[in-house]
N, CA, C and O atoms as CSV, one atom per row, in Angstrom:
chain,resi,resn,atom,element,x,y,z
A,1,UNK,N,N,-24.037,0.398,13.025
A,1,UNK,CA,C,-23.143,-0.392,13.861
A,1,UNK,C,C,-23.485,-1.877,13.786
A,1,UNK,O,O,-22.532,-2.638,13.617
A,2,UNK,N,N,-24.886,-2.474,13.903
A,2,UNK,CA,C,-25.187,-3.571,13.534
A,2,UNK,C,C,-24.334,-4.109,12.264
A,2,UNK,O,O,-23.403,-4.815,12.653
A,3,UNK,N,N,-24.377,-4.006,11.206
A,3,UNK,CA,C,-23.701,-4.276,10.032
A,3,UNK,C,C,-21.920,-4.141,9.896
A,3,UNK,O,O,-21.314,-4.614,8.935
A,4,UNK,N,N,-21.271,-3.442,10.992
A,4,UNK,CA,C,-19.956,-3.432,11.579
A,4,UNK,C,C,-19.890,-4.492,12.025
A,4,UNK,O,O,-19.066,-5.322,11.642
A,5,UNK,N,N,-20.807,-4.707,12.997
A,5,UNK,CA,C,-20.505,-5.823,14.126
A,5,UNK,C,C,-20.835,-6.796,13.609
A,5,UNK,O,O,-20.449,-7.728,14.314
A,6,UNK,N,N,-21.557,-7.296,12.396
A,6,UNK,CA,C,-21.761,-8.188,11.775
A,6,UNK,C,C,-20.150,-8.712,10.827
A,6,UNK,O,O,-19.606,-9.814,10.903
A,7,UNK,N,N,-19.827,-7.847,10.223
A,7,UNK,CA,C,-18.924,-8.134,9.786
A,7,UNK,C,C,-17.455,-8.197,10.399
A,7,UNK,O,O,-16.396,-8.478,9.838
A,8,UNK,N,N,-17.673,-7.907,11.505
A,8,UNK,CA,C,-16.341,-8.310,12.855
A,8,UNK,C,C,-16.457,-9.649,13.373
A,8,UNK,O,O,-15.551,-10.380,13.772
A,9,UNK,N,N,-18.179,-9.960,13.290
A,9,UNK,CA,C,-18.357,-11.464,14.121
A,9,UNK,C,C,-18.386,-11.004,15.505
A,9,UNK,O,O,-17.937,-11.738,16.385
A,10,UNK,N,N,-18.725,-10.205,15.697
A,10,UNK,CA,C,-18.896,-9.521,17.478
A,10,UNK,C,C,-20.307,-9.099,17.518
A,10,UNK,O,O,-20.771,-8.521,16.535
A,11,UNK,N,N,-21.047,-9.332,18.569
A,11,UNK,CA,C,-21.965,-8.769,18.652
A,11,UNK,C,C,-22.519,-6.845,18.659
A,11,UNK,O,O,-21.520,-6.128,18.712
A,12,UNK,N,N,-23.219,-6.424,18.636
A,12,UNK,CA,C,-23.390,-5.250,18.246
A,12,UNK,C,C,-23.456,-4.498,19.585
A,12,UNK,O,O,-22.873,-3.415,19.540
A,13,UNK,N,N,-23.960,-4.769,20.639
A,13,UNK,CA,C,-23.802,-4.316,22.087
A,13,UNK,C,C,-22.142,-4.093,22.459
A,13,UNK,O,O,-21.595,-3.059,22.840
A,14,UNK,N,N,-21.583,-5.350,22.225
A,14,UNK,CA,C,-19.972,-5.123,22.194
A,14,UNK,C,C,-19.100,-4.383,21.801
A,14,UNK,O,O,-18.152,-3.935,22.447
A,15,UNK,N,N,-19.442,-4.168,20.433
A,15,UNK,CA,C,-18.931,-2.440,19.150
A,15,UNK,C,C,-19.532,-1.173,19.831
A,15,UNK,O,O,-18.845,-0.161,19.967
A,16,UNK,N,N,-20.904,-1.247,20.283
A,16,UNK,CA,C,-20.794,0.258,20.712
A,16,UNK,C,C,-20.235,-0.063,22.365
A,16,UNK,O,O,-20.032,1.022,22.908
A,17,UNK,N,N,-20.010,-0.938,23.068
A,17,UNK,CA,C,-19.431,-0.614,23.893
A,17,UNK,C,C,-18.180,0.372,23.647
A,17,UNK,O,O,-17.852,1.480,24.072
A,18,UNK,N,N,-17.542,-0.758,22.581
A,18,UNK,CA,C,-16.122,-0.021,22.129
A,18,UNK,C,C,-15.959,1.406,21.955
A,18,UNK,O,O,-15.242,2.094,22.681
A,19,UNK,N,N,-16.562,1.787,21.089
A,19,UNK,CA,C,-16.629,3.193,20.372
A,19,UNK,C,C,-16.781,3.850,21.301
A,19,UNK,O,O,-16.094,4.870,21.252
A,20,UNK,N,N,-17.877,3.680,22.890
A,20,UNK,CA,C,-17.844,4.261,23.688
A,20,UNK,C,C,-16.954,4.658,24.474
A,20,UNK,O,O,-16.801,5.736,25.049
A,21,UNK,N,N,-16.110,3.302,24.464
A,21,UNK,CA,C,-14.708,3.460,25.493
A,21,UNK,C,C,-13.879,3.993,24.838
A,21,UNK,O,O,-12.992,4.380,25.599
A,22,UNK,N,N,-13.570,4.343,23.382
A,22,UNK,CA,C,-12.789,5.287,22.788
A,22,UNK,C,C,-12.794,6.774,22.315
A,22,UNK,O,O,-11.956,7.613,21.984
A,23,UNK,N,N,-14.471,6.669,22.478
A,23,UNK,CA,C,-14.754,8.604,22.708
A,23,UNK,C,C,-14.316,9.092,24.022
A,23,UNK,O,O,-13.796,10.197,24.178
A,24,UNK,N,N,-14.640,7.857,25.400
A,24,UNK,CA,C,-14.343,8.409,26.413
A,24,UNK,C,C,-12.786,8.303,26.906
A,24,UNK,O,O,-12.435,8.852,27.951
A,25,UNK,N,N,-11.815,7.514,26.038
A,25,UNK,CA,C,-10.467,8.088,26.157
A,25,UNK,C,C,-10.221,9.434,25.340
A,25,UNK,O,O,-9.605,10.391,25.809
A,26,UNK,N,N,-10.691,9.400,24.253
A,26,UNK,CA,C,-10.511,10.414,23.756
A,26,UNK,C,C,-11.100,11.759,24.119
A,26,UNK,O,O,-10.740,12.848,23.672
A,27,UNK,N,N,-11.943,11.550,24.890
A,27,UNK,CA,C,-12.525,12.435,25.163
A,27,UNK,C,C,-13.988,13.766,24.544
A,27,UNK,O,O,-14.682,14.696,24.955
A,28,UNK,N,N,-13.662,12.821,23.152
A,28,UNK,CA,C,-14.174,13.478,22.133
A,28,UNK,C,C,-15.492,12.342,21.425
A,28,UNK,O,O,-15.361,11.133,21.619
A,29,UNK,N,N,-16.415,12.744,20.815
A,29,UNK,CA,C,-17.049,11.809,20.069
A,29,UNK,C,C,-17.020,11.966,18.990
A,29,UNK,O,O,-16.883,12.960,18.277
A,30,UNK,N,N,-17.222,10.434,18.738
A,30,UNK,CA,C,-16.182,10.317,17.346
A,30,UNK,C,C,-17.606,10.132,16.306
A,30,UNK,O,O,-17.611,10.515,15.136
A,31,UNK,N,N,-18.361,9.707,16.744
A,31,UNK,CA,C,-19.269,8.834,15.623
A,31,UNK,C,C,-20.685,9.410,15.886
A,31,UNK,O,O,-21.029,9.339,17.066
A,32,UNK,N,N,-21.885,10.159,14.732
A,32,UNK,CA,C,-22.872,10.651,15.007
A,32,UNK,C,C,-23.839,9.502,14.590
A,32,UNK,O,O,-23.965,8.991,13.477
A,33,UNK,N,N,-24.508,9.213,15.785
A,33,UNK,CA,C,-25.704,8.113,15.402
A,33,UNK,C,C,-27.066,8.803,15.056
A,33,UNK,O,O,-27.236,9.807,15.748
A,34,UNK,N,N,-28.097,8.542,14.166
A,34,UNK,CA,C,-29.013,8.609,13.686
A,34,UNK,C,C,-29.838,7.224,13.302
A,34,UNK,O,O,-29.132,6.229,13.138
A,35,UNK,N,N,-31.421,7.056,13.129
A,35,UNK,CA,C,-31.776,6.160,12.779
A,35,UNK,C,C,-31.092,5.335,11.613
A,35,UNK,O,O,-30.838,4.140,11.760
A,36,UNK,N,N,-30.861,5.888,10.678
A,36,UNK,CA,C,-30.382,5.759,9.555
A,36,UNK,C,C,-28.809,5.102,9.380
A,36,UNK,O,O,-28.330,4.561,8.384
A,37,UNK,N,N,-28.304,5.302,10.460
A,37,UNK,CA,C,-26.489,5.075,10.517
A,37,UNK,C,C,-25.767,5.829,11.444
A,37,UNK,O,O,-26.167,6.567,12.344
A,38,UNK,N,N,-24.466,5.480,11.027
A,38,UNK,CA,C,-23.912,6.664,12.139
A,38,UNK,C,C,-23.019,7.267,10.913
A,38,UNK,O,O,-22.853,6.634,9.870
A,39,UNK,N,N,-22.406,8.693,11.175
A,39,UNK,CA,C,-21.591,9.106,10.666
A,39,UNK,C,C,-20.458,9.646,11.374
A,39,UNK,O,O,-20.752,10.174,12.446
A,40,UNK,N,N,-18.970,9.653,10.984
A,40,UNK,CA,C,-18.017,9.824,11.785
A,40,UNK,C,C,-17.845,11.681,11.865
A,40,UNK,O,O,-18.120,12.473,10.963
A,41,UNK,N,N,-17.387,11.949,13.044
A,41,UNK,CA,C,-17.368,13.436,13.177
A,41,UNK,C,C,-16.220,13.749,12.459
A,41,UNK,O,O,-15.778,12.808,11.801
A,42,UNK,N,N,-15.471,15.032,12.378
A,42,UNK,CA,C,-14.087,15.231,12.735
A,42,UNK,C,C,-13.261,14.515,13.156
A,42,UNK,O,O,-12.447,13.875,12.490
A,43,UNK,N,N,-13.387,14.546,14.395
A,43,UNK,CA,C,-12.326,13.728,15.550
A,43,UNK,C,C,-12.508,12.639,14.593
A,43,UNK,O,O,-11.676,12.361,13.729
A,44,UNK,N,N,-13.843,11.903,14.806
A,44,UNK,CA,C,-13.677,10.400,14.324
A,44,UNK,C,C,-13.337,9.755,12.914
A,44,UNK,O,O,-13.336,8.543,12.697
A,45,UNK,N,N,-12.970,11.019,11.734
A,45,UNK,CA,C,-12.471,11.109,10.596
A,45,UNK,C,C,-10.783,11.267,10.965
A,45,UNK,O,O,-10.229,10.305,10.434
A,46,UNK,N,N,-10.115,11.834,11.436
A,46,UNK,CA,C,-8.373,12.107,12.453
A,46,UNK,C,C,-8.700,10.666,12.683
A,46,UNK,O,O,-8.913,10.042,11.643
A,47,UNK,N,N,-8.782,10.055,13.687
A,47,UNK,CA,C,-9.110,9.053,14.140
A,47,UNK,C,C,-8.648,7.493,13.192
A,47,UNK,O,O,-7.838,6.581,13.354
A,48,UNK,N,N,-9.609,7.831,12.255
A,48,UNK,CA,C,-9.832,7.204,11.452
A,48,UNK,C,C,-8.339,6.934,10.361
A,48,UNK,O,O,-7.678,5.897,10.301
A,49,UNK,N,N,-8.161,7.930,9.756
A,49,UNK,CA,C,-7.246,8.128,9.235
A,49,UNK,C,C,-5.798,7.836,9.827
A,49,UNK,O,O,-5.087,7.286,8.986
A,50,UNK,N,N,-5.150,8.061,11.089
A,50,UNK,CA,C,-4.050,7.854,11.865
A,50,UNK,C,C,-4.380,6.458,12.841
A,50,UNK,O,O,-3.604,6.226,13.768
A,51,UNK,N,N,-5.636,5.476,12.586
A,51,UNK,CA,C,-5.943,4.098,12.753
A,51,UNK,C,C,-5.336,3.429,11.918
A,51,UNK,O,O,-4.495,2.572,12.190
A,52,UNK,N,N,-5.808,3.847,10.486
A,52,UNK,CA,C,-5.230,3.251,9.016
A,52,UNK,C,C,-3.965,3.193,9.381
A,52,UNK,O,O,-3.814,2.184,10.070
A,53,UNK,N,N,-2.764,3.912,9.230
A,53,UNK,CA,C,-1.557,4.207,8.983
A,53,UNK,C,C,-0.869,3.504,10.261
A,53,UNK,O,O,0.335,3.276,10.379
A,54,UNK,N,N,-1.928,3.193,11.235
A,54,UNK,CA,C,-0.913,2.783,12.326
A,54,UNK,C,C,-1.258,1.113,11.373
A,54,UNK,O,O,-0.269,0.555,10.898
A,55,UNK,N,N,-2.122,0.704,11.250
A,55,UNK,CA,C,-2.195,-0.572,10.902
A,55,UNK,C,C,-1.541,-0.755,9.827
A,55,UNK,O,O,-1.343,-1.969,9.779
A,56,UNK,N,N,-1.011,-0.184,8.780
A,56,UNK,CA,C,-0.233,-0.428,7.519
A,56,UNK,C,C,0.864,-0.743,8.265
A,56,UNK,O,O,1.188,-1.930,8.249
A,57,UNK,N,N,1.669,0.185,9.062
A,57,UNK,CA,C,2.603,0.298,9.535
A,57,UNK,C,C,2.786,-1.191,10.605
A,57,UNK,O,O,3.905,-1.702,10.566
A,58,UNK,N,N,1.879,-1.771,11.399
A,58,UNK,CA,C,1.806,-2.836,11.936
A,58,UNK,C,C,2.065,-4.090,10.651
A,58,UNK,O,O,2.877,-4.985,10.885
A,59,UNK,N,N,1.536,-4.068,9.711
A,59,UNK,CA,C,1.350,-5.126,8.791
A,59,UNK,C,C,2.721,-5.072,8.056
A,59,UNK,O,O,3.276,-6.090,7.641
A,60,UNK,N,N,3.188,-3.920,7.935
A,60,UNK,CA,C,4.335,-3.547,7.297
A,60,UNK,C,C,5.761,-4.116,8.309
A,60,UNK,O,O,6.724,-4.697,7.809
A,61,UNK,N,N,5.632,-3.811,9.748
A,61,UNK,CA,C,6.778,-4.547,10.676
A,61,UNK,C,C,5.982,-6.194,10.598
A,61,UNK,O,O,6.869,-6.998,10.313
A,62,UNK,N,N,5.275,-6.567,10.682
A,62,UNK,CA,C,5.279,-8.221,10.646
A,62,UNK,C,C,5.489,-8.570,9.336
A,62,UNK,O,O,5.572,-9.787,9.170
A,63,UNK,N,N,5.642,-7.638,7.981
A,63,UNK,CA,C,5.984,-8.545,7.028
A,63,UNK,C,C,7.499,-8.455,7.035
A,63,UNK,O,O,8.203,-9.451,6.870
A,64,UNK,N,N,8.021,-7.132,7.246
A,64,UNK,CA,C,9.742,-6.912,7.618
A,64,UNK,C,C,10.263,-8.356,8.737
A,64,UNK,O,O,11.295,-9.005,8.564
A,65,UNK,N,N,9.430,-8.549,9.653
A,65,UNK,CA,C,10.298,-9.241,10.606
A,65,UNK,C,C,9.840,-11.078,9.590
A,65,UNK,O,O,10.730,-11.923,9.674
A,66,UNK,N,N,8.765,-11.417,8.906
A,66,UNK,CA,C,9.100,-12.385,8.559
A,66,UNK,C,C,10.103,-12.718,7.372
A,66,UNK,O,O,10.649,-13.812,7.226
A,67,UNK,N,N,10.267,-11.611,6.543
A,67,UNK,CA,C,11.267,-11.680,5.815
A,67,UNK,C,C,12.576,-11.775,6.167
A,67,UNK,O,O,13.299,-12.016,5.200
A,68,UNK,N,N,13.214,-11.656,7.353
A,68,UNK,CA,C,14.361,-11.464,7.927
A,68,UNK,C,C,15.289,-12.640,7.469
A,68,UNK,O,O,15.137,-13.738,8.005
A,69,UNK,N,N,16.061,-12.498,6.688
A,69,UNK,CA,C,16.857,-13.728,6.134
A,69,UNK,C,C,16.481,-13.816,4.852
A,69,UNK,O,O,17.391,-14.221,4.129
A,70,UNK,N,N,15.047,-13.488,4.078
A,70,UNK,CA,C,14.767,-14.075,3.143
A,70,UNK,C,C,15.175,-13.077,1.655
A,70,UNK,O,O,14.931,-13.345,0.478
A,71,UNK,N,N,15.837,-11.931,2.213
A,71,UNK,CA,C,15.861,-10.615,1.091
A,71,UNK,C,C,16.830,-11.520,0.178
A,71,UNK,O,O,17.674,-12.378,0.439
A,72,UNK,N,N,16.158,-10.740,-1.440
A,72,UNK,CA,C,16.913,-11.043,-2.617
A,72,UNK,C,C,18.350,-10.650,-2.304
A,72,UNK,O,O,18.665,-9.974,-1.325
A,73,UNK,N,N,19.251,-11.158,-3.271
A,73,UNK,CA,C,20.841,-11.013,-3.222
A,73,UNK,C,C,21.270,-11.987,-4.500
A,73,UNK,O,O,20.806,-13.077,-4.834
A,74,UNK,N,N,22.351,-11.170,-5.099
A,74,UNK,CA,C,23.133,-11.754,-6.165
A,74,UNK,C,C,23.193,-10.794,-6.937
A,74,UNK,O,O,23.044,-9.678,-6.439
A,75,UNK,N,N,23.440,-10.917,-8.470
A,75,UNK,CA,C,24.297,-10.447,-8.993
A,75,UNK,C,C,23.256,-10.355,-10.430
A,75,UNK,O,O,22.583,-11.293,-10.858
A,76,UNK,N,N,23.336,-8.918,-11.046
A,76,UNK,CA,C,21.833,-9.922,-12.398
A,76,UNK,C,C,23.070,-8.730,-13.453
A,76,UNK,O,O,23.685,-7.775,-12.979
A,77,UNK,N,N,23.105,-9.148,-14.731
A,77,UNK,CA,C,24.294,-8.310,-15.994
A,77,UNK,C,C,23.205,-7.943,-16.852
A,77,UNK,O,O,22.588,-8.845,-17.418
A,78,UNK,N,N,22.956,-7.018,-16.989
A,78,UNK,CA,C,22.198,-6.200,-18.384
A,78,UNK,C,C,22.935,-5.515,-19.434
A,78,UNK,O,O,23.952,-4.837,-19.291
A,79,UNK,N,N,22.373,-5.744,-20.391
A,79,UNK,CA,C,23.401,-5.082,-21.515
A,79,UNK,C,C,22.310,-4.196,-22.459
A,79,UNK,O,O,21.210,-4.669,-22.744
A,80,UNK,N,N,22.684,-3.036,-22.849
A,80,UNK,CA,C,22.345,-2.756,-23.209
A,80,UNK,C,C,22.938,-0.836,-24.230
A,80,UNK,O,O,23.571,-0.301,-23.320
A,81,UNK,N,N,22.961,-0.323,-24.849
A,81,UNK,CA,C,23.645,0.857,-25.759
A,81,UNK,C,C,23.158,1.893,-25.078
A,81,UNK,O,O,21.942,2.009,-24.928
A,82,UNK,N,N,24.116,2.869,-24.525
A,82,UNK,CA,C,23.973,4.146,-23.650
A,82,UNK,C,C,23.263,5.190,-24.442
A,82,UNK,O,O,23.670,5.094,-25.600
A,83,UNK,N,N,22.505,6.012,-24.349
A,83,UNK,CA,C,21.697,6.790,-25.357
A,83,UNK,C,C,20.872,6.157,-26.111
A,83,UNK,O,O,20.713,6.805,-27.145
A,84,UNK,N,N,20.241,5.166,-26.103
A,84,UNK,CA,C,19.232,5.168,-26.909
A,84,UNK,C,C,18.019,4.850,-26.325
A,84,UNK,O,O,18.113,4.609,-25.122
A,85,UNK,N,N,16.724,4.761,-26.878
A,85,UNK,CA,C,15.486,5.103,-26.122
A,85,UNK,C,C,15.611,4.059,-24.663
A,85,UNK,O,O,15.396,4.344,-23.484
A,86,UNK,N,N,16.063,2.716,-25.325
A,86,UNK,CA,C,16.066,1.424,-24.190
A,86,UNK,C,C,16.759,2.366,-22.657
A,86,UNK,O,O,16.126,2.686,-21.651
A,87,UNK,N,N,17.906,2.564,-22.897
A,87,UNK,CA,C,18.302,3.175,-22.004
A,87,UNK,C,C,17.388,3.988,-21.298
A,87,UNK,O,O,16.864,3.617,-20.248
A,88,UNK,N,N,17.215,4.881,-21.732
A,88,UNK,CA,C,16.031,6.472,-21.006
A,88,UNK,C,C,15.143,5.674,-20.292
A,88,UNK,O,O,14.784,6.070,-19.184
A,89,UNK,N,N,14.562,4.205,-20.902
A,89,UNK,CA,C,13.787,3.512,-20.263
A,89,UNK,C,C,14.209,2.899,-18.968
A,89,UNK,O,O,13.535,3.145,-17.968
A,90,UNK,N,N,15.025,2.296,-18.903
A,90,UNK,CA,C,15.894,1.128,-18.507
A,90,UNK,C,C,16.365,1.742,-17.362
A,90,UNK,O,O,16.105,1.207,-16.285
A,91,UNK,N,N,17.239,3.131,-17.399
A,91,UNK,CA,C,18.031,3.572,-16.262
A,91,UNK,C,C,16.544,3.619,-15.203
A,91,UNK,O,O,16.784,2.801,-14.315
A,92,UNK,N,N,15.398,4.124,-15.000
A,92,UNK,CA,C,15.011,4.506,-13.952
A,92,UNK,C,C,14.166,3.017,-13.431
A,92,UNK,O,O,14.012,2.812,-12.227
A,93,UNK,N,N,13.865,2.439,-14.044
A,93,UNK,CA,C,13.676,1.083,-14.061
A,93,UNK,C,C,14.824,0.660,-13.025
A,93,UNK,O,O,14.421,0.254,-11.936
A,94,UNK,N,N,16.432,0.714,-13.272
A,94,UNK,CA,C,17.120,-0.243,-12.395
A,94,UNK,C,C,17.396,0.626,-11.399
A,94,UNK,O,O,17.885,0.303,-10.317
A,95,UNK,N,N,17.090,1.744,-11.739
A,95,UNK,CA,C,17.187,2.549,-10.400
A,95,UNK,C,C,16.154,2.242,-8.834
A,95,UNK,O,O,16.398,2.315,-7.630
A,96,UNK,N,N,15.287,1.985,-9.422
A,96,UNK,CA,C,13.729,1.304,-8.974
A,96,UNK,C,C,14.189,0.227,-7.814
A,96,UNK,O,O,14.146,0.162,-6.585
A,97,UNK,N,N,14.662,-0.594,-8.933
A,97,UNK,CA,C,15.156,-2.217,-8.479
A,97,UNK,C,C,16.043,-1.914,-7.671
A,97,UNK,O,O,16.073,-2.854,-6.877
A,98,UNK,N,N,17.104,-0.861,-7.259
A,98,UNK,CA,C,18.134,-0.726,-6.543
A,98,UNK,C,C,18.071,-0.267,-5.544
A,98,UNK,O,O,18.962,-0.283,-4.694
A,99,UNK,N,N,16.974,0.245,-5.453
A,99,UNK,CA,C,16.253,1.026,-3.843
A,99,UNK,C,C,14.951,-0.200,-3.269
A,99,UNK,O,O,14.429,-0.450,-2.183
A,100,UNK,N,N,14.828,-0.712,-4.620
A,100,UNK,CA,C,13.790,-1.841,-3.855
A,100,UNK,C,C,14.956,-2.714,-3.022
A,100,UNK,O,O,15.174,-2.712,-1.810
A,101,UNK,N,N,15.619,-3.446,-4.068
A,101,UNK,CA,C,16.354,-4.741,-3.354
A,101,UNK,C,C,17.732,-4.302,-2.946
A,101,UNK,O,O,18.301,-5.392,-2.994
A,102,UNK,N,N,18.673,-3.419,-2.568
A,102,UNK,CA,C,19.743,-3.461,-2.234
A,102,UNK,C,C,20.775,-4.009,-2.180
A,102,UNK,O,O,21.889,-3.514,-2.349
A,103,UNK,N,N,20.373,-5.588,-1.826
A,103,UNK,CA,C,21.619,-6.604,-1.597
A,103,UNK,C,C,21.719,-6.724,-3.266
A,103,UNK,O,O,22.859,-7.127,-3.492
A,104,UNK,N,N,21.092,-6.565,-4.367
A,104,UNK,CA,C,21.109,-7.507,-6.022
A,104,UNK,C,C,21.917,-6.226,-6.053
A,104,UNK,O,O,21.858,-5.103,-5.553
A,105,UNK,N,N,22.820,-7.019,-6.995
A,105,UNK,CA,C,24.160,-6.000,-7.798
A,105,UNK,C,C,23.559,-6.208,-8.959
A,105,UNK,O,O,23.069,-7.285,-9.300
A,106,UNK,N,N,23.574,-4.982,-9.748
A,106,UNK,CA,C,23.252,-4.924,-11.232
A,106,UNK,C,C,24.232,-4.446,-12.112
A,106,UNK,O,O,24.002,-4.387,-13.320
């Protein structure tokens, strides 16, 4: 935990406060301490994992809401001969681009 709290910039009394106050919402303990380190239980592996995903998901709505206005749009012409390797390539390629950007007409 020292080396957590080092790299948070929080003191180390402060982090296990934390962890404490989140086994005791949870009810569960999350983290096995030993001289050596701690290791996360079960719970604190769940935990762990559905922490991640909430934070992608956080980083993911603040990059949606700063983009708001800024999505690609227009119009792009490719040319290219139906059946041949380019194609086989090409179709899933703009298929790609068409679920990425929506507003671009291809």
């Amino acid at each position: 935990l020292t080396q957590a709290a080092e790299v948070l910039h929080i003191a180390q009394p402060a982090l296990s406060q934390q962890v404490a106050t989140l086994e005791g919402e949870f009810n569960q303990q999350l983290l096995i301490r030993t001289k050596r380190g701690v290791t996360p239980t079960d719970a604190g592996k769940i935990l762990y994992t559905h922490a991640r995903a909430i934070l992608r998901q956080c980083e993911q709505a603040q990059l949606a809401v700063h983009n708001v206005g800024q999505a690609l749009s227009g119009q792009v012409s490719i040319g290219f001969a139906p059946g041949t390797a380019a194609s086989s390539i090409t179709m899933p390629l703009l298929q790609a681009v068409r679920a990425e950007f929506p507003e671009v007409v291809i």
